[in-house]
N, C-alpha and C positions, 0 to 999 in steps of 0.2 A: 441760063442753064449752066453755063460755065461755071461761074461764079458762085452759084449752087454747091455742085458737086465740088467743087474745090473745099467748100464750107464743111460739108459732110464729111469729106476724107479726114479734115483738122480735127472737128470732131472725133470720130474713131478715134483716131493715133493717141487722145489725150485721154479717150476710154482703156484704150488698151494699157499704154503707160500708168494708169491710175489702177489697175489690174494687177499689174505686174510689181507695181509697191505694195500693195497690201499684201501681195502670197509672200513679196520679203519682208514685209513687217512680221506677218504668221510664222513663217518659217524663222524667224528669229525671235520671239515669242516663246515657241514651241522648244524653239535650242535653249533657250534661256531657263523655261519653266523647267525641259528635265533637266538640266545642269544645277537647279536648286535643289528639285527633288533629290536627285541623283546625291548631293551633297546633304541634304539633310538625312538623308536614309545611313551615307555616311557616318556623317555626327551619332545615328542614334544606334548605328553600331557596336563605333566606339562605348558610347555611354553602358550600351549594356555588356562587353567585354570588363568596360572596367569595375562595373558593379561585381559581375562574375569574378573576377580579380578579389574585390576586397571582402564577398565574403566567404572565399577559400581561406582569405588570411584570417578572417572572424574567427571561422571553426578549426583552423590549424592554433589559436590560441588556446581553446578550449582544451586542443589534443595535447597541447604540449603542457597544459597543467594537470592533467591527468597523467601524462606519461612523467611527469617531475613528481609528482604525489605518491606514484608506486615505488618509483626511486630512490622516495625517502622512506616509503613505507618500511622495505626491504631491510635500508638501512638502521630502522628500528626494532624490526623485527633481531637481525641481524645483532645486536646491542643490546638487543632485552629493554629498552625504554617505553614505559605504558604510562608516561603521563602527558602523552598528546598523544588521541589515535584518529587515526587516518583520516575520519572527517572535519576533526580542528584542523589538521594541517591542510588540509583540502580549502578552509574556508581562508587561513592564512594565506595560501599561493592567491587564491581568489581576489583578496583583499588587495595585495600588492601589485598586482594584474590591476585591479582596477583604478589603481592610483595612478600609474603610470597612462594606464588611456584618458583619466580625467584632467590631467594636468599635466601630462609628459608627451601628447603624442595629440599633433594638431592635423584633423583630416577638411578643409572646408567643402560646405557642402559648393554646388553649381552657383554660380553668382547671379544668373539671372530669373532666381525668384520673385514673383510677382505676390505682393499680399492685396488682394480686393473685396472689397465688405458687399457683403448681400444681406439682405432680409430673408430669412427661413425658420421658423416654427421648431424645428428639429434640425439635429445633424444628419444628413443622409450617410450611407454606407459607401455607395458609390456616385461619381462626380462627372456628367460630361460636360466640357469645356469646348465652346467655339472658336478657335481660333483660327479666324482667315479663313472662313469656311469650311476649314480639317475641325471633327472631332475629334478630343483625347479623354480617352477615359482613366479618373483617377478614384483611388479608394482610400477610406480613413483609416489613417495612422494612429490618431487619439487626439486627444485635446491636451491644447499650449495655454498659460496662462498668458495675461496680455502683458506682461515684464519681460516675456521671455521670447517674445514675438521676433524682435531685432537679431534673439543669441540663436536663432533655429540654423542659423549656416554654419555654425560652429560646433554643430554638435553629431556628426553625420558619423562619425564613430562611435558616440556611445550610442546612439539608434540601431546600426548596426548590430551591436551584440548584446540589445535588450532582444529576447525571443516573447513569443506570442504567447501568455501564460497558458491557451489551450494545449503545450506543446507538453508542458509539464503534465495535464491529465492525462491524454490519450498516448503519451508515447515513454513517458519515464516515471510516472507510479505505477501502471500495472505488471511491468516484472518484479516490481517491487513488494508490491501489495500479493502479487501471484508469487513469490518466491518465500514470503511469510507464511504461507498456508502449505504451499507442497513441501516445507521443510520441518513441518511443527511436530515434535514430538510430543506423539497422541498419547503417549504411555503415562508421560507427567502430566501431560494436558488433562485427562480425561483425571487423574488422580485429585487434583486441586479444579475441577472443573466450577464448581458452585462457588469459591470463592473467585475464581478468576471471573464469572460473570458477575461478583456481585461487583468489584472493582472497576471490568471496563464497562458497564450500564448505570446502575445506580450513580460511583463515582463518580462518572464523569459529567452526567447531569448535576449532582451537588456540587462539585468544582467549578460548573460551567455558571451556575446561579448564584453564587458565591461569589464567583470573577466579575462576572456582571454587577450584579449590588456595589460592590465594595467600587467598583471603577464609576459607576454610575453618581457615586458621591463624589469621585474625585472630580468628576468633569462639572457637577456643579459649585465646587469647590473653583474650578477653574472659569467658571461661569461669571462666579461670585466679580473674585478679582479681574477680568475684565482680559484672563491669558485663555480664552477659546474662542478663534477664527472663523467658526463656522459651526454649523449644525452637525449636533448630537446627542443621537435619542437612547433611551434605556434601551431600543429594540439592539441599538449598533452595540451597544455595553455585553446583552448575552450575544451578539455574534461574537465580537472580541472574546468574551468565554469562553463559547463552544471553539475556537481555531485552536487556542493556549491550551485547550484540555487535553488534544491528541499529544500523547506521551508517544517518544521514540529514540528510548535509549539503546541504539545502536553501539555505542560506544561504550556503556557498561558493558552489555551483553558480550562483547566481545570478548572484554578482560573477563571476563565469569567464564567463559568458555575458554578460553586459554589456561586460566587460573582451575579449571573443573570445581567450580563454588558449588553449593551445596544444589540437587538438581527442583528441588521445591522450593527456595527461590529463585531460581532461575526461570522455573514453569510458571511462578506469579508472574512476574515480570515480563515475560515474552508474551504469555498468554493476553495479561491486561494489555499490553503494549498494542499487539495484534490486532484485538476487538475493539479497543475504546476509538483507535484510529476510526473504521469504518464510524463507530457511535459519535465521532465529534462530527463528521461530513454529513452523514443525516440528520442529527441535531442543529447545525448550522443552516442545511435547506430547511429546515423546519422553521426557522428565524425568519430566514430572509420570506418566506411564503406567508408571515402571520399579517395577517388586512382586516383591521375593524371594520365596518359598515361606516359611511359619514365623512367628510373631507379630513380630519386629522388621521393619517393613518398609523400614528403612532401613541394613541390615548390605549388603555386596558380595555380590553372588555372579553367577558367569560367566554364567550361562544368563538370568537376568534381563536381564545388561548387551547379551547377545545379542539377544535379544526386545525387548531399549526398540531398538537398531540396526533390526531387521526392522522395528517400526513407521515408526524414522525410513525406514528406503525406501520402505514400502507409502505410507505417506502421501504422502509426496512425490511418485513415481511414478503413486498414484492421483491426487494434486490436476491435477498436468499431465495426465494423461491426456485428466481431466474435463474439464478448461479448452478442451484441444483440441480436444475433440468438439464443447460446447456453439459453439466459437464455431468450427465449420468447418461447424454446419448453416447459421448468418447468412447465408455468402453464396453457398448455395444459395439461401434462399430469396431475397434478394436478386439475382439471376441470372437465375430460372426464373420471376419476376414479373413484372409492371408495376407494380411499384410506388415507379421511381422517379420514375415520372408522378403520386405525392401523394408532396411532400416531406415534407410535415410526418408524414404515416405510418410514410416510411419512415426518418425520425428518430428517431421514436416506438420504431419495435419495435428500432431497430440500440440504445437507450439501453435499453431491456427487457431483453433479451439478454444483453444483455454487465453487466448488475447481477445480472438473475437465475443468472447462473455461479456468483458468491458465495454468492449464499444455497443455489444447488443443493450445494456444496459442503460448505457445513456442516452442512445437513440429512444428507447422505450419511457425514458422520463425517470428511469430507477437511478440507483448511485451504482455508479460501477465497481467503486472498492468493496464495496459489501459482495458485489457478487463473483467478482474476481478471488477475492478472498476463501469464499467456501467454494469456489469453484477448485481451489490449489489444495483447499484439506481435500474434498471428496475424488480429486484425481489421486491422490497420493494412496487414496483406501483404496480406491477401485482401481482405475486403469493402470496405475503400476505395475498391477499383479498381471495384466495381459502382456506389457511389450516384452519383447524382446532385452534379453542381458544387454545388448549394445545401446539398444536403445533407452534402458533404466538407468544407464551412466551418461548420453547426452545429454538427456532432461534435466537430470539433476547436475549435470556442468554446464548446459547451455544457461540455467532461470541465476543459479549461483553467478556466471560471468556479468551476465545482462544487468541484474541486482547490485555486483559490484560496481559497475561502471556507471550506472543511472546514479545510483549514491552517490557518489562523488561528485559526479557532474553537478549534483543537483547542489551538493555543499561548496562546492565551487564557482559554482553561478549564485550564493547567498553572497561570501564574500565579496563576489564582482557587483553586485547590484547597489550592495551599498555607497557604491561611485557612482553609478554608472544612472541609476536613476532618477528621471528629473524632475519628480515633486516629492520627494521626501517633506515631511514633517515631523521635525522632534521638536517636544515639549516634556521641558525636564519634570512638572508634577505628573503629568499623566507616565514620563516612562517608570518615574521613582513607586506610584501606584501603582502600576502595573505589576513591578519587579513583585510589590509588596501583595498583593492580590496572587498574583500564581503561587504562591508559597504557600498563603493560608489558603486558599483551593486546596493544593495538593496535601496538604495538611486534613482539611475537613474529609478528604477521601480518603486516605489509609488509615488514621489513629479509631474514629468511630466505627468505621466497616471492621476492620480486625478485630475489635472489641465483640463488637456483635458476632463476627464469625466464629470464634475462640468460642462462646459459646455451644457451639456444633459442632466442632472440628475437635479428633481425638489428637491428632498431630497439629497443635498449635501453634499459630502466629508468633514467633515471638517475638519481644522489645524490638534485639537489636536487628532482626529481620525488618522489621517494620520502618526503623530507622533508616534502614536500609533503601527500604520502597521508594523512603520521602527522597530521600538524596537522590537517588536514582531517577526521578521523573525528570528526563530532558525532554526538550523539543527539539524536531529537527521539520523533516523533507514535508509529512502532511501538515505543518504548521503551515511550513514559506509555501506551501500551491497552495491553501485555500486564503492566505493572508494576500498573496498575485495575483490570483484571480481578478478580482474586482478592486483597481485605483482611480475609481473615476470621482468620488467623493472626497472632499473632506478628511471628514472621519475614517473613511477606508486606507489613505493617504496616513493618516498620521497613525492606526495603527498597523499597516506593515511596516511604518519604521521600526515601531515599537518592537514589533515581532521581529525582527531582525537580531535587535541587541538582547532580547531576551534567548534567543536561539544560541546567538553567539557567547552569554556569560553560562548557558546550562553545559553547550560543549567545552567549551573551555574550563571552567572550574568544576562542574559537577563532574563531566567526564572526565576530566585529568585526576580530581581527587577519588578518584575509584579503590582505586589500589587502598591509599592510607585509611578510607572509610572501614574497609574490610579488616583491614589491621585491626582499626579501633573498638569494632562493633565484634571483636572475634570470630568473626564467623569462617565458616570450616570451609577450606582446600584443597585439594585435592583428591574429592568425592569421586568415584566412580560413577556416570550416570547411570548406565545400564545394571548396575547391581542391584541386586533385588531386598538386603540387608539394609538394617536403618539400628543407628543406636539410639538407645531410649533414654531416656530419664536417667534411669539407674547404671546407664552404662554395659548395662547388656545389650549384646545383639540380637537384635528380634526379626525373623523374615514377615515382608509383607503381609497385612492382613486383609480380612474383604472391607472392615472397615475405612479403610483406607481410598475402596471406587467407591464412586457417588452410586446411590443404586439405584438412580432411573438410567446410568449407562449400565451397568450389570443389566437389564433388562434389556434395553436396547443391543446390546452386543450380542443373547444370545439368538434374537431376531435378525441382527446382522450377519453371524457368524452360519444361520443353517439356512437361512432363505437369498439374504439380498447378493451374498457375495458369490453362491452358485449358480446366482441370475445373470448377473454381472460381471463375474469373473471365472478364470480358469479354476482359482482357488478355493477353500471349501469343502463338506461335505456333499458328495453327490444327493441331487435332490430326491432320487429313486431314495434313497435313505431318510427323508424327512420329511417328504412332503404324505400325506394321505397317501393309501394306495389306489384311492379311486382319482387321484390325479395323476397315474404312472404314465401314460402318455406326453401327458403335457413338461413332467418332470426328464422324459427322456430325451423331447426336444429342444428343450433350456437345458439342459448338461453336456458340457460339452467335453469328449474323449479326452482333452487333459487333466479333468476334473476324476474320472476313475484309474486315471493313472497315479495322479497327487494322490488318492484315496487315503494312504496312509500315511501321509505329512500332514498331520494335526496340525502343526503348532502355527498359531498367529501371532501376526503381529503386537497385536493388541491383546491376547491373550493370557499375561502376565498381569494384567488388571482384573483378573476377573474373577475374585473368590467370592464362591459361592457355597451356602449353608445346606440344612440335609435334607431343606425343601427341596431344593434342586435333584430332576431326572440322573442318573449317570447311567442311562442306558445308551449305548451309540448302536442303533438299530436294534437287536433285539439281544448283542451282548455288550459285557459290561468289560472293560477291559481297567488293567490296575498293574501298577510298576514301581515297585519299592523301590529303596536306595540300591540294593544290590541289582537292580536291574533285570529281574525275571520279573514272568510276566506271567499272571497267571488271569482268570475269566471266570464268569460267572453270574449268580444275579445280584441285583443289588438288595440291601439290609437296611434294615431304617435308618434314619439317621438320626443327629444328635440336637435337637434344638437351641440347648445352651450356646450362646456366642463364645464363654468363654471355655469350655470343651471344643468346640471348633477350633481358636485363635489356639488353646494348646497342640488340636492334632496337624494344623496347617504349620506351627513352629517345630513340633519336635514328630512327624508323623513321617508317613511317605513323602512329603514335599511334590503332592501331584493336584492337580487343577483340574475340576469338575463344571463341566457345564449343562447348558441341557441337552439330549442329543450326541456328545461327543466329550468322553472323557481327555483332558489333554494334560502330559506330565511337566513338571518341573525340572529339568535335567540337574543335576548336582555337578557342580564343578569337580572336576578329578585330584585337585590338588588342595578341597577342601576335604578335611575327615568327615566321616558319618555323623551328624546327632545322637546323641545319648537318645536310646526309645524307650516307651513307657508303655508296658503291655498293657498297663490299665484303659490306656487312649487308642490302642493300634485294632483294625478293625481286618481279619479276611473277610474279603469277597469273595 
C-alpha cells in the first residue's frame, strides 16, 4: 500500500508540472501571437499613413500646375500674348511635370512583392488571398505586359497619378459639357441654327467615315509591311474616327471672344463645337455596340449596320429626352417655392440637378453629355428666369469657375500622360495617317456642307469664313476621355497615343496660329455681338431680317413665348391672356402673381430673332399695342398686312423698328445716340 501511494503522489506532481508548462507555453503563445499582431496592425498603419502621404503629394502636384498655369496666364493676359492660350500652356507645364516624375524622381514600390502564376479563364475584379490563414482582399489595377513584370516596383509613382478614366466622365466633363449649354448664346445659335446642325450631325458622321476608310488603308498598308503588332479591324478604324471628329476649339474661341470676331462665325463654330461633341460619343457607343451574328464579329453585315443606326437614334433621342425632363422639373420646383428667399439652397439644388442629369443618364444606359448639354440650354431658357438676382450670378460664376479648372486639369493631365503612361504605342505610319486623315475629314465636312448650305442661306458661308472653320477644328478634352476610356487593347493603346500628338499639334499650332489666320483670311474685329446691324454686300447697313431665323424656331418661339414659359416661369405673358377662356381656371392656377406683375415687360431674351410677316396675329389679348421711333404709343386694331417679303424687309429696315409676334406685340428699342431712319410714308402703316 505504501509503495502504491507513493507511486500515485509521483504520478500527480508530474501531471501537475506538465499542466503548468503548457498554460506557459499558451501564455507565451498568446504574448507572442499579439505582439505580431499587435505589430503587424503597426506596419499596416504605417503603410496606409504613408499611402495618405503620397497622395496628398499627387494632387498637390496637380494644384501647383494649375496654380502656375493661372500665373502665367495673368501674365499674358497682362502682355497681350495670344499665341499660346492657356490650355497649350497647361499641356506644357503637364509635359514637364511628367518628365520629371518619369525620369527624375524615383518612388520604389514595397520590396516584398510576390508574383505567382494561377490558371483562370478571366481576370476577376476582385482577389482574396490566403495567407497564413488571414484573408486579404485585393482588386485589379489593370494589366502589365510580361516585359514589364520585373519594372512594376519602379513605377509606384507614375501609378499614383495615373487616375481612373471614369474620373474624367462623371466628375470633369459634365461642368464642362453643362457650362457649354447654360452659356450658349441662343440669339446667334438659333440665327445659323440649320447650318450649325448640318455641321455637328451630318459632318461629323462624314469625317468620322472618311477617318476610318482612309486609316483603315493605312493599317493595311502597315499590315502589308509587317509594322502592325496586333489586331485591327475597320470597326477600331470608325472608332478612331468617331473620338478625332469631336471638335473643341477652346482656344480659338477664346481669341474670337476677346478679338469680338465677327458673331456668325463665332455661332458656327461654338454651336458645331457644342453638338458634334455629344454626336462623336454617341456615334462612338454606336461603334463599339455593332455585333454581327456568327464568330467573326467584325465581317459587315446590313442588319448589324442597321441596329448600331437604331442604337445611334435611341440613344441620342433617349439622352435629350432625358435631359429635357430632368431639367424642365428644376423650375417647377423653382416656381412653386420659396425658395428663392435661401439663395444659398436654391443654388445648391439648381447645381444638384443639373449634375445629377449626367449621372441619371448613364446609369440609365443613355450618354450623359447629350443630356447634360440640353439639360444647360433648357435651364438657361427656363429656370434662370425663376432664381433669384444672387443666385443668377452664382450659377453663372460657379459652372464658368468649375469649367475653368476641369479644363485645364484635364489639359494638364494630357501633358502628364504622355510620360507617365505605361503602354503607349507610336507608330510613325499610322501617326503620319492619322495626322493626314483628320485634315481631309475636317476638310470633307466644311468645304461640301457650305456649299450646299450657301445654297439656302441668304447670309452666306463665305471662303475665307470657311477657311477659317477648317483651321479652327482642334481637339481637346472630349477627344483624350473617350480616347482613356478604353487601353486595354492593342489598337486602343496605340491610338490614344496617337490622339495625344494629334491634340497636342491642333493646340499648339492651330490655336497659337489664330490671330495671324484672321489677319490673313480678313476677317472682321471688333463686331459688336449684341447689335442687331449687319453690313451687306454693298456696304449698307441693314437691320436684321426674319430671313435671317430658321422658321421652324419662329414657330416654336411663339409656342414658347405664350404658353411654355408662363408654365414654367415667372416670365411671359399671363396665361389668362392666351390660353382659351374656357381654360381660365386652369390658366389662373399656372400663373403665378410675378407673372401679372412682369405683365408689362415684353421683351425676351430671345425675342430679337423673331421677325415675323403679316400672317402673324399682333393682337396681345384683344388690343394691339404699337411704338414708333418717337416713342408714343398709340393702340388699336390691327390692318392687313403685307405679303411681299420684300415690303416687310423694307418696313422692318426703315419702319418703326418694332417686333410682332403672335399674342404679344414687342418693340425694338433704338439706341439714343443712333439718329432716326429716314421714313417712307409709302411703307409706314397706323394702327
Amino acid at each position: 500500500m505504501g509503495s502504491k501511494w507513493k507511486f500515485s503522489t509521483a504520478e500527480g506532481a508530474r501531471r501537475k508540472l506538465s499542466l503548468c508548462l503548457l498554460a506557459c507555453l499558451s501564455v507565451c503563445f498568446c504574448v507572442c501571437g499579439a505582439e505580431d499582431s499587435a505589430m503587424e496592425n503597426i506596419v499596416t498603419e504605417k503603410k496606409a499613413e504613408e499611402s495618405h502621404r503620397q497622395d496628398s503629394a499627387d494632387l498637390l502636384i496637380f494644384i501647383l500646375l494649375l496654380t502656375l498655369t493661372i500665373l502665367t496666364i495673368w501674365l499674358f493676359k497682362h502682355r497681350r500674348f495670344r499665341f499660346l492660350h492657356e490650355t497649350g500652356l497647361a499641356m506644357i507645364y503637364g509635359l514637364l511635370v511628367g518628365v520629371v516624375l518619369r525620369y527624375g524622381i524615383h518612388v520604389p514600390r514595397d520590396i516584398n512583392n510576390v508574383t505567382l502564376s494561377c490558371h483562370v479563364n478571366s481576370s476577376p475584379a476582385t482577389l482574396l488571398v490566403n495567407v497564413s490563414g488571414k484573408f486579404y482582399e485585393y482588386t485589379l489595377k489593370g494589366e502589365i505586359s510580361a516585359n514589364e513584370v520585373s519594372d512594376v516596383q519602379d513605377n509606384e509613382m507614375l501609378r499614383k497619378v495615373t487616375f481612373d478614366p471614369e474620373v474624367f466622365f462623371n466628375i470633369l466633363l459634365p461642368p464642362i459639357i453643362f457650362h457649354a449649354g447654360y452659356s450658349l448664346k441662343r440669339r446667334h445659335f438659333f440665327r445659323n441654327m440649320g447650318s450649325i446642325l448640318a455641321f455637328a450631325f451630318v459632318g461629323t458622321v462624314v469625317s468620322c467615315f472618311i477617318i476610318g476608310l482612309l486609316m483603315y488603308g493605312c493599317v493595311m498598308l502597315m499590315k502589308q509591311i509587317g509594322q502592325l503588332g496586333g489586331d485591327f479591324f475597320f470597326t477600331d478604324c470608325l472608332f478612331f474616327g468617331a473620338i478625332v471628329s469631336a471638335t473643341d476649339p477652346v482656344t480659338v474661341l477664346a481669341i474670337f471672344n476677346e478679338l469680338q470676331v465677327d458673331f456668325d462665325l463665332y455661332a458656327l463654330l461654338f454651336g458645331e463645337s457644342v453638338l458634334n461633341d455629344a454626336v462623336a460619343v454617341v456615334l462612338s457607343s454606336s461603334i463599339v455596340a455593332y455585333q454581327p451574328e456568327g464568330d467573326n464579329s467584325h465581317t459587315f453585315e446590313a442588319m448589324a449596320v442597321l441596329k448600331s443606326f437604331g442604337i445611334f437614334l435611341g440613344v441620342f433621342s433617349g439622352s435629350f429626352a432625358l435631359g429635357l425632363r430632368v431639367s424642365l422639373t428644376c423650375p417647377h420646383v423653382t416656381k412653386f417655392t420659396k425658395l428663392r428667399d435661401f439663395q444659398l439652397l436654391e443654388t445648391a439644388l439648381f447645381f444638384l440637378m443639373s449634375w445629377s442629369t449626367f449621372l441619371l443618364a448613364e446609369a440609365c444606359g443613355f450618354t450623359g453629355v447629350v443630356a447634360v448639354l440640353f439639360c444647360g440650354i433648357t435651364q438657361a431658357h427656363y429656370t434662370y428666369n425663376n432664381l433669384s438676382p444672387e443666385s443668377q450670378d452664382r450659377t453663372k460664376q460657379l459652372f464658368e469657375l468649375l469649367n475653368f479648372l476641369a479644363e485645364n486639369f484635364i489639359f494638364s493631365y494630357m501633358g502628364l500622360t504622355l510620360f507617365t503612361f505605361q503602354n503607349h504605342v507610336f507608330n510613325p505610319i499610322f501617326i503620319v495617317g492619322a495626322f493626314l486623315s483628320v485634315f481631309l475629314g475636317r476638310a470633307a465636312n466644311i468645304y461640301p456642307l457650305s456649299f450646299l448650305l450657301n445654297l439656302g442661306r441668304r447670309n452666306k458661308i463665305s471662303s475665307n469664313f470657311q477657311h477659317m472653320m477648317m483651321f479652327a477644328g482642334l481637339r481637346g478634352a472630349m477627344t483624350f476621355a473617350l480616347s482613356i476610356r478604353d487601353t486595354a487593347t492593342y489598337a486602343r493603346q496605340m491610338m490614344f497615343s496617337t490622339t495625344l500628338l494629334v491634340v497636342f499639334f491642333t493646340v499648339w499650332i492651330c490655336g497659337g496660329g489664330t490671330t495671324q489666320m484672321l489677319s490673313c483670311q480678313r476677317i472682321r474685329v471688333g463686331v459688336d455681338s449684341d447689335q442687331e446691324n449687319s453690313i451687306g454686300p454693298d456696304g449698307i447697313e441693314r437691320r436684321s431680317t426674319k430671313q435671317e431665323s430658321a422658321w421652324l424656331f419662329r414657330l416654336w418661339y411663339n409656342f414658347d413665348h405664350n404658353y411654355l414659359k408662363p408654365i414654367l416661369t415667372h416670365s411671359g405673358p399671363p396665361l389668362t391672356a392666351t390660353l382659351p377662356a374656357c381654360c381660365g381656371p386652369l390658366a389662373r392656377c399656372l400663373t403665378s402673381p410675378q407673372a401679372y406683375e412682369n405683365e408689362g415687360q415684353l421683351k425676351d431674351d430671345d425675342s430679337d430673332l423673331i421677325l415675323n410677316d403679316g400672317n402673324i396675329s399682333l393682337t396681345y389679348g384683344d388690343i394691339t399695342v404699337s411704338t414708333d421711333a418717337t416713342g408714343t404709343r398709340t393702340s388699336g386694331q390691327p390692318v392687313g398686312g403685307i405679303n411681299s417679303d420684300e415690303a416687310l424687309d423694307r418696313e422692318l429696315t426703315f419702319g418703326d423698328h418694332e417686333l410682332v409676334i403672335r399674342g404679344t406685340r414687342l418693340v425694338l428699342p433704338m439706341d439714343d445716340s443712333e439718329p432716326p431712319l429716314p421714313r417712307d410714308p409709302r411703307h409706314h402703316r397706323e394702327l
